[in-house]
N, CA, C, O and CB atoms as a CASP TS submission, in Angstrom:
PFRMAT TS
TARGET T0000
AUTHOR 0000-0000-0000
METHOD Language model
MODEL 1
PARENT N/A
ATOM      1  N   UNK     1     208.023  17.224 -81.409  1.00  0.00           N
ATOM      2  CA  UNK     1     206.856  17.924 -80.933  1.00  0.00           C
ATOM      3  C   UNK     1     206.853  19.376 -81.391  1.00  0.00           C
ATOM      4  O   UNK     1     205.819  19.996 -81.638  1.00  0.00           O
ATOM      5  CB  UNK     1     206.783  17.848 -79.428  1.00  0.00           C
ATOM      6  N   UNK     2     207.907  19.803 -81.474  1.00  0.00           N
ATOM      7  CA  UNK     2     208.416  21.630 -81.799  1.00  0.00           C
ATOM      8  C   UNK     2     207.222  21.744 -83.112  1.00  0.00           C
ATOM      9  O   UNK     2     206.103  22.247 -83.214  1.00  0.00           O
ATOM     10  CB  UNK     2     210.728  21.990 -82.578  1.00  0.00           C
ATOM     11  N   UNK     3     208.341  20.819 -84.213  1.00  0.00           N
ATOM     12  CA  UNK     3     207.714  20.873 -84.954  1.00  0.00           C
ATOM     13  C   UNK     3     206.280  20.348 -86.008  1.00  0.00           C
ATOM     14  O   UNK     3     205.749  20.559 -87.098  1.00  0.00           O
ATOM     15  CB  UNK     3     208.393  20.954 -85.042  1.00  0.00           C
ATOM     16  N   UNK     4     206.152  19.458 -84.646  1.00  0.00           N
ATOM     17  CA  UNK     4     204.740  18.721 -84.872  1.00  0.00           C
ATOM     18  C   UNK     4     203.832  20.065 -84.702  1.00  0.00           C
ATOM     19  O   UNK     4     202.920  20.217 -85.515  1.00  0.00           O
ATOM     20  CB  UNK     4     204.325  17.316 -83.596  1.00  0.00           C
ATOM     21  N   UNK     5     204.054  21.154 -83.579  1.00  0.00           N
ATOM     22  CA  UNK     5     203.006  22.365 -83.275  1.00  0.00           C
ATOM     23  C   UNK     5     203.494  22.922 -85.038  1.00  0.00           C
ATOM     24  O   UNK     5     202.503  22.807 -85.759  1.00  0.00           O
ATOM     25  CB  UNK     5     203.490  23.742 -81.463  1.00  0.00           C
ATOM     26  N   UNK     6     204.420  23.329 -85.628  1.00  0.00           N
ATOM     27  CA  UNK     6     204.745  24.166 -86.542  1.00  0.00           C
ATOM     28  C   UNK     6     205.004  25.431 -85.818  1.00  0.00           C
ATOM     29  O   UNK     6     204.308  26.436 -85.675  1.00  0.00           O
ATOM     30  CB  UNK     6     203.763  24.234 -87.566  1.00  0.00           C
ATOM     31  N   UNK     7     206.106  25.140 -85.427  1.00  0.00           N
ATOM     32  CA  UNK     7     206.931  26.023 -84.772  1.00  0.00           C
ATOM     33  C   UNK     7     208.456  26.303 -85.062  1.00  0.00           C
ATOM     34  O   UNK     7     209.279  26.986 -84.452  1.00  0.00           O
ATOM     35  CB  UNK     7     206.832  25.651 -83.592  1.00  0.00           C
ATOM     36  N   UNK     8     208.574  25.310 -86.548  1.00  0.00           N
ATOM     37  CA  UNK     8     209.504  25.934 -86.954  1.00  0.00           C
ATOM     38  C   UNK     8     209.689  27.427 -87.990  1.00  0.00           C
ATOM     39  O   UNK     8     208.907  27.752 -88.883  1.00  0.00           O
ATOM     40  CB  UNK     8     209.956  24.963 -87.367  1.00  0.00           C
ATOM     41  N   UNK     9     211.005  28.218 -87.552  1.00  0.00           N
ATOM     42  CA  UNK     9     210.914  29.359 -87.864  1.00  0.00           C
ATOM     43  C   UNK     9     210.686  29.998 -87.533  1.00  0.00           C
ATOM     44  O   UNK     9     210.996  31.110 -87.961  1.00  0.00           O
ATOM     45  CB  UNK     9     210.648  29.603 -88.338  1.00  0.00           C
ATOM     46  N   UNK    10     209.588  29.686 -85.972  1.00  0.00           N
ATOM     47  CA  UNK    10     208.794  30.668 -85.587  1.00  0.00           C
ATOM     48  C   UNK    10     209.831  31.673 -85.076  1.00  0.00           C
ATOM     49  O   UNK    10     211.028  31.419 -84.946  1.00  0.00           O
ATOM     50  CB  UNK    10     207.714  30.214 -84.585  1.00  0.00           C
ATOM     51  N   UNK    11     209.130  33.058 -84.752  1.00  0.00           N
ATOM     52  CA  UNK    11     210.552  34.059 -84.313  1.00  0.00           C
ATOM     53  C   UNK    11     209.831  34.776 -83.017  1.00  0.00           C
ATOM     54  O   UNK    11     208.654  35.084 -82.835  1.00  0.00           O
ATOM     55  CB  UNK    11     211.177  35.499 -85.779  1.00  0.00           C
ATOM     56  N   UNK    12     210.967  34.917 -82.209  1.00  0.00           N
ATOM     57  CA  UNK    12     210.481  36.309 -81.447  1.00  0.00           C
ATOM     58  C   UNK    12     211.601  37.172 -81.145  1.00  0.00           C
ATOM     59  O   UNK    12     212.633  36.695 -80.671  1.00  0.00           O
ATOM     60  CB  UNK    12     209.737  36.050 -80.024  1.00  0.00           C
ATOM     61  N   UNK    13     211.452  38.619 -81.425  1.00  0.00           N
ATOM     62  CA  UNK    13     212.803  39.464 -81.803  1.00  0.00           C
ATOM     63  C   UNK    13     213.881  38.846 -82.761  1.00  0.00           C
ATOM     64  O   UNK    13     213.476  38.677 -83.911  1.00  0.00           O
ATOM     65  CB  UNK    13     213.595  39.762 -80.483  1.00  0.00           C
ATOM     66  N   UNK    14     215.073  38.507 -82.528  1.00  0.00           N
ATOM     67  CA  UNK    14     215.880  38.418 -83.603  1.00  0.00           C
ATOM     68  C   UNK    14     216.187  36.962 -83.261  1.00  0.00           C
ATOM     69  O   UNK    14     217.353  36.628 -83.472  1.00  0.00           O
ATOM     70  CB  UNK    14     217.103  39.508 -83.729  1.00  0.00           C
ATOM     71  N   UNK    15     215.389  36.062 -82.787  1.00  0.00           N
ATOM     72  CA  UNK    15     215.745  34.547 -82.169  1.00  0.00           C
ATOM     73  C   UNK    15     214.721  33.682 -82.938  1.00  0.00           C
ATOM     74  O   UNK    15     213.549  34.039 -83.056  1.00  0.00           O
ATOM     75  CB  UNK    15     215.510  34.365 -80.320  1.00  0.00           C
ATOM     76  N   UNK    16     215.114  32.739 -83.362  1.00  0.00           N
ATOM     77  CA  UNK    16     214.084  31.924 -83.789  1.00  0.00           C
ATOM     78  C   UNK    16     214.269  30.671 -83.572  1.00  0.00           C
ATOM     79  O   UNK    16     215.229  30.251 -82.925  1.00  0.00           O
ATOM     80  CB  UNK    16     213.814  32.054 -84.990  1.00  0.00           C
ATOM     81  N   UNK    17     212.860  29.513 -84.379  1.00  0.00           N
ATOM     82  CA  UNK    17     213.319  27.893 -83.820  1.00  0.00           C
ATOM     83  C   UNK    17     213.831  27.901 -85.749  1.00  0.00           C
ATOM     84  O   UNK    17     213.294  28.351 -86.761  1.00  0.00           O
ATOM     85  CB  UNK    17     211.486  26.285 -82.945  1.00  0.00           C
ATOM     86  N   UNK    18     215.155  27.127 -85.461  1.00  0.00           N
ATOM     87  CA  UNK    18     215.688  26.678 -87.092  1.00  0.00           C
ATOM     88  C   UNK    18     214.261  26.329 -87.758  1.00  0.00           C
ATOM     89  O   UNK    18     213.195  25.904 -87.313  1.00  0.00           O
ATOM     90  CB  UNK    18     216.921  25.047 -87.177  1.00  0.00           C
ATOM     91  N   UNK    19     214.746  26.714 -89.059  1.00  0.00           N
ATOM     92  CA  UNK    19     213.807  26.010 -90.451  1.00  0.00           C
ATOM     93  C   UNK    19     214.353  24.708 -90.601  1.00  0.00           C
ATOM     94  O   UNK    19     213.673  23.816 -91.108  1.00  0.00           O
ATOM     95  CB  UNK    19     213.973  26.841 -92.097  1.00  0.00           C
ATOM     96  N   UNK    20     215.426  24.527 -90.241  1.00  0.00           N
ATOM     97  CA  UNK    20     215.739  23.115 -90.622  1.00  0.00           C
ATOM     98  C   UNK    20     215.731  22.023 -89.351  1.00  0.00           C
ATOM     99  O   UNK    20     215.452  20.874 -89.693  1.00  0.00           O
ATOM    100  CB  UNK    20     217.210  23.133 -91.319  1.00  0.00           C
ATOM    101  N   UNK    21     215.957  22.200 -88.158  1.00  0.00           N
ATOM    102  CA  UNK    21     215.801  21.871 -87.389  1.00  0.00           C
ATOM    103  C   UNK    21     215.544  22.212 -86.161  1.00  0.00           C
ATOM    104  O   UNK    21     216.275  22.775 -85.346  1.00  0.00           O
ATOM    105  CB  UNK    21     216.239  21.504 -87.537  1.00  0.00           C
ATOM    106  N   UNK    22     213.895  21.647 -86.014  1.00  0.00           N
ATOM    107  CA  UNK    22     213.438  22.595 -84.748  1.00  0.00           C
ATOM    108  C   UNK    22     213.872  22.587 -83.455  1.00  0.00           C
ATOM    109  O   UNK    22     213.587  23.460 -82.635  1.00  0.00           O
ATOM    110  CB  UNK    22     212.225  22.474 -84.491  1.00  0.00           C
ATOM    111  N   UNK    23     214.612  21.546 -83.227  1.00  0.00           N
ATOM    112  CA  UNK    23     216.058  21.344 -81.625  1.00  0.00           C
ATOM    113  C   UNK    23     216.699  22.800 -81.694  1.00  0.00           C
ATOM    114  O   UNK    23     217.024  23.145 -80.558  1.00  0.00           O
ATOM    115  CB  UNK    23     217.883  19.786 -81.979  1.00  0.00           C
ATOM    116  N   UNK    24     216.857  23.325 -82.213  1.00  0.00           N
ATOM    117  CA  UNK    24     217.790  24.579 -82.390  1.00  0.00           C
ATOM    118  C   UNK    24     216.742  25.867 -82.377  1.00  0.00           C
ATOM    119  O   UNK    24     215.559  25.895 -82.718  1.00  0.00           O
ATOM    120  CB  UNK    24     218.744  24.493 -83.964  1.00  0.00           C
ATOM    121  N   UNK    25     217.795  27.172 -81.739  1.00  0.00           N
ATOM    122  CA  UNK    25     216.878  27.856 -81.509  1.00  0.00           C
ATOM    123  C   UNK    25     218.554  28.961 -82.054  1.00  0.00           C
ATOM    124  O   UNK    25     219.624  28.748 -81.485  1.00  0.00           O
ATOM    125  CB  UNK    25     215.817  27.713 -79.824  1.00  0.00           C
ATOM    126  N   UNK    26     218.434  29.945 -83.077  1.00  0.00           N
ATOM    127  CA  UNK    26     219.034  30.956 -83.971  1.00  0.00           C
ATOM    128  C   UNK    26     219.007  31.949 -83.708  1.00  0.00           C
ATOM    129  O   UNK    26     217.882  32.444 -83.765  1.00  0.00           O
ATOM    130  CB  UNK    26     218.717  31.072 -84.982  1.00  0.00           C
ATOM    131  N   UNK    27     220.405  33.086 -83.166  1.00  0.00           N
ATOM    132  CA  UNK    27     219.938  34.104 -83.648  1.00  0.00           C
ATOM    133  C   UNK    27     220.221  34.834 -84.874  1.00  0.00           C
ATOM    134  O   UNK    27     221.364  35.256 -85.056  1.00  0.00           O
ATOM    135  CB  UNK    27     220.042  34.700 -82.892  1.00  0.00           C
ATOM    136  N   UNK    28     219.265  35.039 -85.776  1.00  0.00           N
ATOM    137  CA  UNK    28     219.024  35.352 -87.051  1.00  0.00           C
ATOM    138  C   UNK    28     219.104  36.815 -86.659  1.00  0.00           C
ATOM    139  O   UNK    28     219.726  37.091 -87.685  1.00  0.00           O
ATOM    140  CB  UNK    28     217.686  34.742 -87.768  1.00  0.00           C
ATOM    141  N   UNK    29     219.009  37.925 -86.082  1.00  0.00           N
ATOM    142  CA  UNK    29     218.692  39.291 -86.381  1.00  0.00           C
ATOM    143  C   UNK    29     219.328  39.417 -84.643  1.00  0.00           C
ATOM    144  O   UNK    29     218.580  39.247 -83.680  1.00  0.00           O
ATOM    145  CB  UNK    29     216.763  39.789 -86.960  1.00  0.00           C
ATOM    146  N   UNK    30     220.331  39.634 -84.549  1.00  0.00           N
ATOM    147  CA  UNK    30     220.569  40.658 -83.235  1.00  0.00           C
ATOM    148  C   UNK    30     219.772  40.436 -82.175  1.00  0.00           C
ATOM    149  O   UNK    30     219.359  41.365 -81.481  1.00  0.00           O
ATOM    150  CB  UNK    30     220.331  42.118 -83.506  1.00  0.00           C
ATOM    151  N   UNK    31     219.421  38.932 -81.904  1.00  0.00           N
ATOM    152  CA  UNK    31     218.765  38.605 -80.757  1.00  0.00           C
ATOM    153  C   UNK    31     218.740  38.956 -79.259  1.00  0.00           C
ATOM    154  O   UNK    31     219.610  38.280 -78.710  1.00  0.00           O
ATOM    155  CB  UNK    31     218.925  37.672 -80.777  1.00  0.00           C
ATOM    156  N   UNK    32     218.253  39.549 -78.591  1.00  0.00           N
ATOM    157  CA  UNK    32     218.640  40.014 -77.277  1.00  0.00           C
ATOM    158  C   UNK    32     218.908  38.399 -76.784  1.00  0.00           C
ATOM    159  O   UNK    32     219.025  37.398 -77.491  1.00  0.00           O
ATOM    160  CB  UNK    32     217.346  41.057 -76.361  1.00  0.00           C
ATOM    161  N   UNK    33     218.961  38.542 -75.205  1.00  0.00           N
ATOM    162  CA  UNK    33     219.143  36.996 -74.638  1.00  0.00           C
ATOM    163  C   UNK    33     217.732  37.287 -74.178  1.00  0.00           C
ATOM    164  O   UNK    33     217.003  36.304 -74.305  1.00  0.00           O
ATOM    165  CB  UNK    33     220.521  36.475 -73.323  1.00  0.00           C
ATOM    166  N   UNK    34     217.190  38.268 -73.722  1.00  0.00           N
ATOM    167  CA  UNK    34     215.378  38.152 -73.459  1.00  0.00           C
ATOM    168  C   UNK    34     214.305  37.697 -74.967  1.00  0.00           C
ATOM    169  O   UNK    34     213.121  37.375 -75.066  1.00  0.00           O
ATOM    170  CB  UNK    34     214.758  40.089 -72.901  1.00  0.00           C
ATOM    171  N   UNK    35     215.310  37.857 -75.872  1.00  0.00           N
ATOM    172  CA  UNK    35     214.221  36.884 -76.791  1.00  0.00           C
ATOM    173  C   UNK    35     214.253  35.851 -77.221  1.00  0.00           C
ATOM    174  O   UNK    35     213.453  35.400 -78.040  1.00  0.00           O
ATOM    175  CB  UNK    35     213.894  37.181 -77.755  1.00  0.00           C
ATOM    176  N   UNK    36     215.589  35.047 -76.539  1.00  0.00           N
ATOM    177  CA  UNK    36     215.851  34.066 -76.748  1.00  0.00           C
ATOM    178  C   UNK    36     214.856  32.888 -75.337  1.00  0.00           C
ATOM    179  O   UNK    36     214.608  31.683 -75.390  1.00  0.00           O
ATOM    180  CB  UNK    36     217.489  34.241 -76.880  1.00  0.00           C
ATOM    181  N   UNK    37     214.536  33.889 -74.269  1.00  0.00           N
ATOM    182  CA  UNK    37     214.484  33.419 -73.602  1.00  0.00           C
ATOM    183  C   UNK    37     212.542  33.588 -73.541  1.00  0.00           C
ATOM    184  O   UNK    37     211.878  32.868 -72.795  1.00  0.00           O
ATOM    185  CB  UNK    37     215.587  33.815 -72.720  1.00  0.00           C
ATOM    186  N   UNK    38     212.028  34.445 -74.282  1.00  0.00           N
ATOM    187  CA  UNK    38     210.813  34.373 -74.775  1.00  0.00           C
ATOM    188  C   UNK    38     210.658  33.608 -75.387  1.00  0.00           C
ATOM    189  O   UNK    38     209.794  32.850 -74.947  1.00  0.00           O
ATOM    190  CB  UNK    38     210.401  35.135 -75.259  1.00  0.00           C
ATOM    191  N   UNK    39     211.257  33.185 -76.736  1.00  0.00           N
ATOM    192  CA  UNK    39     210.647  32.016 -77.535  1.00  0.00           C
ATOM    193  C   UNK    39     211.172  30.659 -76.911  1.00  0.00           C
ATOM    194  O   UNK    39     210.762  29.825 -77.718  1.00  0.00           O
ATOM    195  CB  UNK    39     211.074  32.108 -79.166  1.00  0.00           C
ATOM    196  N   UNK    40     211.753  30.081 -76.064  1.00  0.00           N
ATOM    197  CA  UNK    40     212.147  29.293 -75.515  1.00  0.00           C
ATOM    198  C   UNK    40     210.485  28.694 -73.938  1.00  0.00           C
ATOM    199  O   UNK    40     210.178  27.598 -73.470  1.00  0.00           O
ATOM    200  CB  UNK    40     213.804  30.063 -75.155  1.00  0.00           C
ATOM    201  N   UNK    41     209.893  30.215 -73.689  1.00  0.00           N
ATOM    202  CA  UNK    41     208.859  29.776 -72.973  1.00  0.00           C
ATOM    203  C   UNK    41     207.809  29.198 -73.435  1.00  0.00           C
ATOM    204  O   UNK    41     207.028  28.355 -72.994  1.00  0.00           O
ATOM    205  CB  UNK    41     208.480  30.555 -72.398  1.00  0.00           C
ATOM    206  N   UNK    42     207.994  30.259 -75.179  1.00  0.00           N
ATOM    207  CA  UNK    42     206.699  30.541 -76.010  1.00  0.00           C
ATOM    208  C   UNK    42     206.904  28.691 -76.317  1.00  0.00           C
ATOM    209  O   UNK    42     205.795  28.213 -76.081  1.00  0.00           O
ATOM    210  CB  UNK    42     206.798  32.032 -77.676  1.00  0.00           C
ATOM    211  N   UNK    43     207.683  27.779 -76.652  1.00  0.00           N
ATOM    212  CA  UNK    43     207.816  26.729 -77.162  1.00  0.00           C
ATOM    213  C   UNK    43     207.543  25.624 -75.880  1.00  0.00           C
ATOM    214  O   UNK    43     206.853  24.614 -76.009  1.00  0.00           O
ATOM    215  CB  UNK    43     209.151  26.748 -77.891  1.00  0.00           C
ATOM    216  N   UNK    44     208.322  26.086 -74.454  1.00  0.00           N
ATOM    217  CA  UNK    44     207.628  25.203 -73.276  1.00  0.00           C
ATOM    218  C   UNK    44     206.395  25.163 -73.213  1.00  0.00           C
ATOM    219  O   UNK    44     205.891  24.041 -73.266  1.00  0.00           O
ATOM    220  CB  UNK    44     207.906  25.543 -72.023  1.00  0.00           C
ATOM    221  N   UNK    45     205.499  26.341 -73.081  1.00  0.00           N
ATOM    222  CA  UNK    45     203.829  26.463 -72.975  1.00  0.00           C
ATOM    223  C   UNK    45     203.494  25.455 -74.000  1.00  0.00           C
ATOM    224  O   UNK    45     203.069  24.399 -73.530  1.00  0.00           O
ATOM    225  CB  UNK    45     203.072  28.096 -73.366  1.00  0.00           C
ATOM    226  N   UNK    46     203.603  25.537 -75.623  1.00  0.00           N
ATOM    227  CA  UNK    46     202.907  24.926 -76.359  1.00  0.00           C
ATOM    228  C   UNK    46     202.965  23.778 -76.259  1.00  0.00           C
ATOM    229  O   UNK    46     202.050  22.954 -76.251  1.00  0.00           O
ATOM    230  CB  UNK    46     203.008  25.183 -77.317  1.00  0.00           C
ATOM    231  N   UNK    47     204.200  23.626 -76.164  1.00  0.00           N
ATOM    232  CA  UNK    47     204.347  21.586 -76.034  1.00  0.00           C
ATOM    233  C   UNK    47     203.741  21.269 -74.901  1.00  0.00           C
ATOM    234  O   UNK    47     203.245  20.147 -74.998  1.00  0.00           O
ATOM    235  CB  UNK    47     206.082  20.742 -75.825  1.00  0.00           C
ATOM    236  N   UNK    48     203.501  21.924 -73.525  1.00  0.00           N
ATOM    237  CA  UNK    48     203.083  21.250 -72.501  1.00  0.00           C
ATOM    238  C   UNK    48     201.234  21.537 -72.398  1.00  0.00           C
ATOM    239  O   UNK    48     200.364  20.749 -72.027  1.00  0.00           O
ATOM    240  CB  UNK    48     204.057  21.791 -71.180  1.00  0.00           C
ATOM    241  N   UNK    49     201.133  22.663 -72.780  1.00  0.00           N
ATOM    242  CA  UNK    49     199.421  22.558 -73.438  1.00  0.00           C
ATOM    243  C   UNK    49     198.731  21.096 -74.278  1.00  0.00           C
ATOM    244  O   UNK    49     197.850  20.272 -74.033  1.00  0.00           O
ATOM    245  CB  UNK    49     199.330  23.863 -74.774  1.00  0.00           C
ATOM    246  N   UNK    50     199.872  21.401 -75.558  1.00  0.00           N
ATOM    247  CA  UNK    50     199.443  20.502 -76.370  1.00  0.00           C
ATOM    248  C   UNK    50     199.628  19.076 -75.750  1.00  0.00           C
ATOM    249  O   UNK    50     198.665  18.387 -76.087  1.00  0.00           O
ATOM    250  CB  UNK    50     200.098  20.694 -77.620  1.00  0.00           C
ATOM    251  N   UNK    51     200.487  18.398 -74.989  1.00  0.00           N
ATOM    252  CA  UNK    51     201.315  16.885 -75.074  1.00  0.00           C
ATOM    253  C   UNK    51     200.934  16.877 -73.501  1.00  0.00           C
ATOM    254  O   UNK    51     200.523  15.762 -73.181  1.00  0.00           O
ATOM    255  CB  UNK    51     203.377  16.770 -75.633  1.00  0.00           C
ATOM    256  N   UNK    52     200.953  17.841 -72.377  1.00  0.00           N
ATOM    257  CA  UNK    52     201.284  17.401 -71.337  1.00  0.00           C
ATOM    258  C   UNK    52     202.582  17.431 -70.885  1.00  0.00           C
ATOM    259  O   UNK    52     202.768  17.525 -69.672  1.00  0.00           O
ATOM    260  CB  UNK    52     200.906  16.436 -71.330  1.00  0.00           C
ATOM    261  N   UNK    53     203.674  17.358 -71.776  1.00  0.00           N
ATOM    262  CA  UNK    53     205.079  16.882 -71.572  1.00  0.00           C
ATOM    263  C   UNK    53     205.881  18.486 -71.089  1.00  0.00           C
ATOM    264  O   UNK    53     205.680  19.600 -71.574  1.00  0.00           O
ATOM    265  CB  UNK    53     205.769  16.043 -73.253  1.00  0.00           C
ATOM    266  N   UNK    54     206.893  18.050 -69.891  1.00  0.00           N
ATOM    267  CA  UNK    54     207.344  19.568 -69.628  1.00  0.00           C
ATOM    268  C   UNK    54     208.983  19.177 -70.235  1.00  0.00           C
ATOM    269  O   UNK    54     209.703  18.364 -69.657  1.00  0.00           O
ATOM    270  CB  UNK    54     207.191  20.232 -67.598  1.00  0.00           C
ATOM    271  N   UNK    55     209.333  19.808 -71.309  1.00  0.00           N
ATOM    272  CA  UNK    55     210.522  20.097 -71.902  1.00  0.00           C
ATOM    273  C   UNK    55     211.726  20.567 -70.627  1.00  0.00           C
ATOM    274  O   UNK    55     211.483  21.365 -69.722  1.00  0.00           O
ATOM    275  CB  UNK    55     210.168  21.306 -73.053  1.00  0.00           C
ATOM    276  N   UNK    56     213.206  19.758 -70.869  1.00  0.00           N
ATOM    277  CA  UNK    56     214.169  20.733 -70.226  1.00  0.00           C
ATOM    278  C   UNK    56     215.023  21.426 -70.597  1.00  0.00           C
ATOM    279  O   UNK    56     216.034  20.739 -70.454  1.00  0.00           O
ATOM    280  CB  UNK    56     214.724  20.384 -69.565  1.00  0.00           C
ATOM    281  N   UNK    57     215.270  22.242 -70.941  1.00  0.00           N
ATOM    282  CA  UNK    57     215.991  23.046 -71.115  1.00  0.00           C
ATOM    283  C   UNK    57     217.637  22.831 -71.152  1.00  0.00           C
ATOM    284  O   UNK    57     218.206  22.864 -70.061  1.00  0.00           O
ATOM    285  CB  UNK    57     215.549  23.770 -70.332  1.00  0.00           C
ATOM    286  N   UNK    58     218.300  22.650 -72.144  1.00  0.00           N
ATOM    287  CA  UNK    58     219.427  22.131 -72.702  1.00  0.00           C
ATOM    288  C   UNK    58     220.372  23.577 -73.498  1.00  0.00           C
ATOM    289  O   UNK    58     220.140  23.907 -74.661  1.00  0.00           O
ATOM    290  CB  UNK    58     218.845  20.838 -73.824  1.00  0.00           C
ATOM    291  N   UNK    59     221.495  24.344 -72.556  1.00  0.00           N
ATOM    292  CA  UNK    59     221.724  25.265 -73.570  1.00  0.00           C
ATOM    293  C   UNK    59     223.143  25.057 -73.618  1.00  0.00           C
ATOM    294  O   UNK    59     223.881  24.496 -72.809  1.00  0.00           O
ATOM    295  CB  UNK    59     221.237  26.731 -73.330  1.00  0.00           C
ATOM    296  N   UNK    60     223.381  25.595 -74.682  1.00  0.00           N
ATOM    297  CA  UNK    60     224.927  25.710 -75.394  1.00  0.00           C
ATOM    298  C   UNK    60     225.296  27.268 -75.916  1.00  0.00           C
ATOM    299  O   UNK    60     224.835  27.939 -76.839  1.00  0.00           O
ATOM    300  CB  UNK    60     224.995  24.616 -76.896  1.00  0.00           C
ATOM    301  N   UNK    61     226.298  27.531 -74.944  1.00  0.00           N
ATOM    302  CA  UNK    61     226.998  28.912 -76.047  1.00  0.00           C
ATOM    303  C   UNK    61     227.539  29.046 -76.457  1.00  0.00           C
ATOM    304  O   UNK    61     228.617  28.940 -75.872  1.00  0.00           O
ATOM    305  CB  UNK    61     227.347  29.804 -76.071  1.00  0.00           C
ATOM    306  N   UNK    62     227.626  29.502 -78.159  1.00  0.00           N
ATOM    307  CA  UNK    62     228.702  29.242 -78.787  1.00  0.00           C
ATOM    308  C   UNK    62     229.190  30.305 -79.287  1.00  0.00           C
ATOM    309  O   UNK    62     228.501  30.902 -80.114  1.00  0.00           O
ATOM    310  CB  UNK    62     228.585  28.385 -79.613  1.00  0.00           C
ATOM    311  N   UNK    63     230.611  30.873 -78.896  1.00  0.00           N
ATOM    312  CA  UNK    63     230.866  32.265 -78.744  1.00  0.00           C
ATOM    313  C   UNK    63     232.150  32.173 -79.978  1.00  0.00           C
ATOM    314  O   UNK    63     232.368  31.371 -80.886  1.00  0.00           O
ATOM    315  CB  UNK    63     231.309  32.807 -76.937  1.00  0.00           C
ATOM    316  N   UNK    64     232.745  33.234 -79.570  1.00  0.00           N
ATOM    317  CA  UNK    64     233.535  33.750 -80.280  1.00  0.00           C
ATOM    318  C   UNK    64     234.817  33.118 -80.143  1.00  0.00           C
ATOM    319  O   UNK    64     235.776  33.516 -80.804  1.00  0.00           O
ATOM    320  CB  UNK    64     233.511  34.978 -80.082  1.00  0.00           C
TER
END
């Protein structure tokens, strides 16, 4: 569905949804965790506008 909207790549601050796979969400540029957590809404709204369907939220941290 992510990328059925074309929402891959999309960015907000230094976080984005992968180019290669839109399940994944990157930080490419010094992502705060508030923009991780913006494009993560920005992607709930659309899918549930578009589909109806409410996404859950699945996270992993993968540190140092």
């Amino acid at each position: 569905m992510i990328e059925q909207l074309g929402l891959k790549g999309h960015a907000v601050g230094g976080a984005r949804v992968s180019p290669m796979h839109a399940n994944f969400i990157e930080n490419f540029a010094g992502a705060k965790a508030s923009d991780v957590l913006a494009l993560v809404d920005l992607i709930s709204e659309r899918v549930r506008e578009a589909s109806g369907v409410k996404l859950e939220l699945e996270m992993r941290i993968v540190g140092e």
